[in-house]
C-alpha positions in Angstrom: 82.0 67.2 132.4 84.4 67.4 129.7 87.4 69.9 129.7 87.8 71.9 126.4 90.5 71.5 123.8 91.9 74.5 125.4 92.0 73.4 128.7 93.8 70.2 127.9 96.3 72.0 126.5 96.8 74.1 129.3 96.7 71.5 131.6 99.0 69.3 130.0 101.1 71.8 130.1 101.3 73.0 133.6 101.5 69.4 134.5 104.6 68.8 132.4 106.0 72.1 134.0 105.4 70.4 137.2 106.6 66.8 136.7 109.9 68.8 135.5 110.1 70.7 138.4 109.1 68.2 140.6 112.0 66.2 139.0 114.9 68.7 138.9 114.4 70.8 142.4 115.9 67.3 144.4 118.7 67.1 142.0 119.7 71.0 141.8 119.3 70.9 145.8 122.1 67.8 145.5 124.6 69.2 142.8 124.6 72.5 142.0 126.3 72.1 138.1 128.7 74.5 136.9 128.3 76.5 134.0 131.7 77.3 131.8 131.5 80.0 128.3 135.0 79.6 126.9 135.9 80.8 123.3 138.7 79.2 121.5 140.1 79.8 117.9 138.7 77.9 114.9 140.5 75.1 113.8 138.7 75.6 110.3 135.9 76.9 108.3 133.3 74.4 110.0 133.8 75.5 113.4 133.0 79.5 112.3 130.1 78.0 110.8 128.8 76.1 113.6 129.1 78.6 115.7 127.1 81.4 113.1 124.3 78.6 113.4 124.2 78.6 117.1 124.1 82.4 117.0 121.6 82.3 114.2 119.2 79.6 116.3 119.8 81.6 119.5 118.5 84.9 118.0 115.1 82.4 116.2 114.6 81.5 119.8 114.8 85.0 121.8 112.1 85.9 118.6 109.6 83.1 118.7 107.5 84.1 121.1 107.1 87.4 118.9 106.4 85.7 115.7 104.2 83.2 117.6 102.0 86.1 118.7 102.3 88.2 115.8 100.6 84.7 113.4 97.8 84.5 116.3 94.4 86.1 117.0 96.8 88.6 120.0 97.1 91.5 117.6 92.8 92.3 117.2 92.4 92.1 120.9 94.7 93.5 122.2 94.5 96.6 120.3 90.4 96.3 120.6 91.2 96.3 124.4 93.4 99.2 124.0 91.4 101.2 122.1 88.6 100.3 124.8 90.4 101.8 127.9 91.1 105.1 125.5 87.2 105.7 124.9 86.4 105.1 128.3 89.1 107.7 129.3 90.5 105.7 132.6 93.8 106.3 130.9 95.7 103.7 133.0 92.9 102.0 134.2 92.9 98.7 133.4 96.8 98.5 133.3 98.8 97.4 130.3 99.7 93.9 132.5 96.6 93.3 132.7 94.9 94.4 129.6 98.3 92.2 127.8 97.4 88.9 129.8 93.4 89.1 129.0 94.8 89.0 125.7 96.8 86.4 126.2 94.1 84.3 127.6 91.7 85.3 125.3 94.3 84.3 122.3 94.9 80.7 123.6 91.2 80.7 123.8 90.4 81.4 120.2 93.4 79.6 118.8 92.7 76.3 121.2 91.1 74.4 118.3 94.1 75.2 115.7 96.5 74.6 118.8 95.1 71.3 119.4 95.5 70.0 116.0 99.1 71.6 115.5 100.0 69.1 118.8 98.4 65.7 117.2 99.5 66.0 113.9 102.9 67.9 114.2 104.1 68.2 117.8 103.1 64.4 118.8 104.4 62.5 115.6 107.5 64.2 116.1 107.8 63.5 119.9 107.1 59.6 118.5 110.0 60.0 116.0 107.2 59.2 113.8 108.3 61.9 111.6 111.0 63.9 110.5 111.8 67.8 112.1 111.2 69.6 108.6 107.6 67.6 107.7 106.6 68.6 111.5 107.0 72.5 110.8 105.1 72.0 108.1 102.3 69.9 109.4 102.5 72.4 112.0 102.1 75.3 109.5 99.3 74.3 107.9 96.7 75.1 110.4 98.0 78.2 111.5 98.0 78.9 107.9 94.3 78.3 107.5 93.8 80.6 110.4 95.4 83.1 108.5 93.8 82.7 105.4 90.5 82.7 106.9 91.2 86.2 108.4 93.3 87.8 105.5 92.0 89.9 103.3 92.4 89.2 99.5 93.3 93.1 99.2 95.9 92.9 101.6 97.2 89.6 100.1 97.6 91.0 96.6 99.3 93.8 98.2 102.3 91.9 99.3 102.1 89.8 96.1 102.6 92.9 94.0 105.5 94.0 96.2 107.4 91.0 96.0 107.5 90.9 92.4 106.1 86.9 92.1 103.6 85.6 89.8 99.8 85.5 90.7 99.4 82.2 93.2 97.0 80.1 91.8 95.8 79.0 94.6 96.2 79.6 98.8 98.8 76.7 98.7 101.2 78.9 96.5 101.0 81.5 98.9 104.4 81.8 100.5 104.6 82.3 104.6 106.8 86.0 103.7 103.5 87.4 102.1 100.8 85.6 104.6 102.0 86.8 107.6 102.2 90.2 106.7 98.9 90.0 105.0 97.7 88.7 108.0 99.2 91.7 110.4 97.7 94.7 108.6 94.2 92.6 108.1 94.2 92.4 111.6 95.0 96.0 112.5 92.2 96.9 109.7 89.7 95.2 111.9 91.0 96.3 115.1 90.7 99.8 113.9 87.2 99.5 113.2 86.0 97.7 116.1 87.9 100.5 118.0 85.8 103.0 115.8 82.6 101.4 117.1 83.5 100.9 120.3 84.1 104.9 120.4 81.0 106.0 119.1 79.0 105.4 122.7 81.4 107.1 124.7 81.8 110.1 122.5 78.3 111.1 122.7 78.4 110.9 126.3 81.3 113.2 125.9 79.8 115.8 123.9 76.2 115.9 125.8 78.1 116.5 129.0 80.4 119.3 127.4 77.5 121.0 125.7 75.5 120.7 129.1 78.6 122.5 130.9 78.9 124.9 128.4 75.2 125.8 128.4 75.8 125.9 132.2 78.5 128.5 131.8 81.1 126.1 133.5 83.9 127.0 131.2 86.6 126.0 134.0 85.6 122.8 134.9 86.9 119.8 132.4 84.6 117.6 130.7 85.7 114.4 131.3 86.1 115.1 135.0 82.2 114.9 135.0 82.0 112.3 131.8 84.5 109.6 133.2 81.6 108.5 136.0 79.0 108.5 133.3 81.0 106.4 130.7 82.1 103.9 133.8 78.5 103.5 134.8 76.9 103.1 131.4 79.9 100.4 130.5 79.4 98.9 133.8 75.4 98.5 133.0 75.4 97.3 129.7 77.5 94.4 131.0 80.2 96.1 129.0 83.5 93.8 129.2 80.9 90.9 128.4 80.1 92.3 125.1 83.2 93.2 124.3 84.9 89.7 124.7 81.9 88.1 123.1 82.6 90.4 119.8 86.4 89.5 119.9 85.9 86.0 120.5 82.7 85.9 117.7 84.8 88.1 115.0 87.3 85.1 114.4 84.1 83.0 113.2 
């Protein structure tokens, strides 16, 4: 049996993590290193400007992860699985750790094809100082970018096109990254929103047949979702509900 793209990925990876740890525990148990900040005054201009680009890379760092997330499939699903947990009404039920780490998973699931070929022709070549640091971001770029283009809609895009004051692109190559991405973001809420709208529908019906059924019943006191909550739980639970719901995500990105 054959392991996914995916899984390769995340497999190599927790076995570099391990080889690394494996490697470093025995020397951090031998030598414990010391760790020294000093700050000294510039002997010229190129120290202050070293020093802005250290500051400069530090902050690109503490946002990658951010970015990363914000140019992947995370935004749809987890707002979908928000949007889920507000119709059912279990109000912190799943909890936001878990309903952020399904869509985690469920992100390096749909973007395991277009992570795979970001590590052999970017990520690889590089590591083989086959090519330079600039021509691997943007082999790297280009299939996230083809992600995004697949998923944007042309609306959106002329949006941001019309905003920035540039000439019509020709094409999708001419397309700079500071009007994709955006593009890309509000797209992807779009869609969120309307899955969310769907995935409401179900769940309100239950909620209005159980409050016109109270009513009628003259139980004025006694709050409708008290006696709808079970209902929406069981008919979710029945329809094989988080099954369908993952297979919609995972299918929308086709």
């Amino acid at each position: 049996m054959t392991a996914s793209p995916g899984g390769r990925i995340v497999v190599g990876a927790l076995a570099v993590m391990t080889l690394v740890l494996t490697a470093t525990v025995p020397v951090m148990a031998q030598t414990v290193p010391a760790i020294r900040l000093q700050v000294d005054a510039g002997a010229d201009g190129g120290d202050a400007a070293v020093s802005l680009q250290l500051i400069l890379l530090l902050t690109i760092l503490s946002l990658a992860p951010s970015i990363l997330i914000m140019m992947t499939s995370f935004t749809r699903i987890v707002v979908v699985l928000s949007f889920l947990r507000q119709a059912i009404g279990t109000q912190q039920m799943p909890p936001n750790q878990l309903i952020i780490g399904l869509a985690l998973f469920l992100t390096l699931f749909v973007m395991a094809p277009v992570l795979e070929r970001v590590n052999d022709e970017a990520l690889q070549p590089l590591i083989e100082d086959e090519i330079p640091f600039r021509e691997a971001i943007d082999r790297g770029m280009a299939p996230m970018r083809e992600f995004m283009l697949r998923q944007t809609r042309q609306k959106d895009m002329a949006l941001f096109v019309r905003m920035a004051r540039m000439a019509r692109p020709r094409n999708h190559s001419e397309v700079p990254n500071s009007v994709l991405i955006p593009s890309f973001i509000i797209s992807e809420l779009r869609t969120a929103f309307q899955i969310g709208f769907i995935l409401f529908i179900p769940f309100l019906v239950i909620d209005l047949v159980v409050a016109s059924i109270l009513l009628s019943m003259g139980m004025m006191m006694l709050p409708p979702i008290m006696v709808s909550l079970p209902f929406k739980i069981l008919l979710f639970v029945l329809v094989d509900g988080w099954n369908l719901t993952v297979q919609s995500l995972v299918g929308s990105f086709n």
